[in-house]
C-alpha positions in Angstrom: 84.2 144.2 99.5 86.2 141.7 101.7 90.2 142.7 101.6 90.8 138.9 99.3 88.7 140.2 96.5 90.3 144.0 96.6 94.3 143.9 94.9 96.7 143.9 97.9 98.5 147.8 98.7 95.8 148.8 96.8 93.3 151.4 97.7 89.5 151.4 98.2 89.2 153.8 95.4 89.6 150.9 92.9 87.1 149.4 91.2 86.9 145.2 90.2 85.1 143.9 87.5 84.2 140.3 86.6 85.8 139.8 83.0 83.0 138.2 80.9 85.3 135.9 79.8 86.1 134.6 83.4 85.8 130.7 84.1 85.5 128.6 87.2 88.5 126.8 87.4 88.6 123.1 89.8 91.7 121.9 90.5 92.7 118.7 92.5 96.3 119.9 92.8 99.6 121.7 91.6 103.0 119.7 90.0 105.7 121.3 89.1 106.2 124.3 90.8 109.4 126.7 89.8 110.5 130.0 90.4 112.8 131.9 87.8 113.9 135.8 88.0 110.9 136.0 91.4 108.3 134.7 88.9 106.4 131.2 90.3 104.6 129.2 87.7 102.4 126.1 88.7 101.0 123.8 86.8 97.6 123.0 87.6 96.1 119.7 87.7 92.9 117.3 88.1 93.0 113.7 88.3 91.5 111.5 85.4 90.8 108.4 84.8 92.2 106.7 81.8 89.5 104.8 79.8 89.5 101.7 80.8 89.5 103.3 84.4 92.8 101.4 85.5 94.7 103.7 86.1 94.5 107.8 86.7 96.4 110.8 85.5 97.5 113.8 86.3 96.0 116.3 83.4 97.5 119.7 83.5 94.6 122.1 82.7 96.1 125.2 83.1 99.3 127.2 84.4 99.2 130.0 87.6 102.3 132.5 86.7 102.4 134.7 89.4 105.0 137.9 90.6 106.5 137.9 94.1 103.6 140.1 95.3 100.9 138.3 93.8 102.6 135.0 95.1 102.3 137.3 99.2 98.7 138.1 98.1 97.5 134.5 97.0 99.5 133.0 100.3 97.5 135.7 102.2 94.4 135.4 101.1 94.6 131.0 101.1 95.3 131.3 105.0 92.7 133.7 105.1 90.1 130.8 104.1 92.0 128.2 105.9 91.5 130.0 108.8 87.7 130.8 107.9 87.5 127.0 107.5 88.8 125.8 111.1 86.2 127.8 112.5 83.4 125.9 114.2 80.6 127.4 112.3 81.7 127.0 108.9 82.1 123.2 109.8 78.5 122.3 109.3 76.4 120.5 111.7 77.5 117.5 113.3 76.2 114.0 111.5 73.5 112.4 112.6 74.2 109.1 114.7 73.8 105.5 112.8 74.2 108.5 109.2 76.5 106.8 106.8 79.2 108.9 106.1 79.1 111.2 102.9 82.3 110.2 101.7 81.9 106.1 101.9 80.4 103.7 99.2 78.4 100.7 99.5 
């Protein structure tokens, strides 16, 4: 078990289970982030569409309330993967030449 998935100051001797009510959670982004008495909430957000697909909005689907320590742990463990992701191998292969890029449309 990697030391992001074990609780931080915690020991090896401590056992994590999935809850089998667990979701995936994707989120484009946090708004409104406060602290009050060293607890941090965030509201989490995607980006919708409206409708008619005008216009897009910011839908809070859920809200991260951490304590200071979880707050170290989460800020740990994110520059963890950010470092895991400016490594050359987790990059992917290079694309080929004349390739459209992935994230263009016709």
């Amino acid at each position: 078990m990697s030391d992001q998935e074990r609780p931080a100051g915690q020991g090896s001797d401590i056992e994590v289970v999935v809850d089998p009510r667990c979701t995936d959670i994707f989120v484009d982004g946090v708004i409104g982030a406060t602290v009050r008495d060293g607890i941090v909430r965030m509201n989490l957000v995607n980006i919708r569409s409206t409708p008619d697909g005008r216009q897009q909005q910011h839908a809070v689907i859920g809200r991260l309330i951490l304590s200071r320590s979880a707050v170290r742990n989460l800020h740990k463990a994110l520059g963890q993967v950010i470092n895991g992701l400016s490594r050359r191998e987790d990059r992917g292969p290079p694309p080929q030449a004349g390739a459209a890029d992935p994230g263009e449309t016709a």
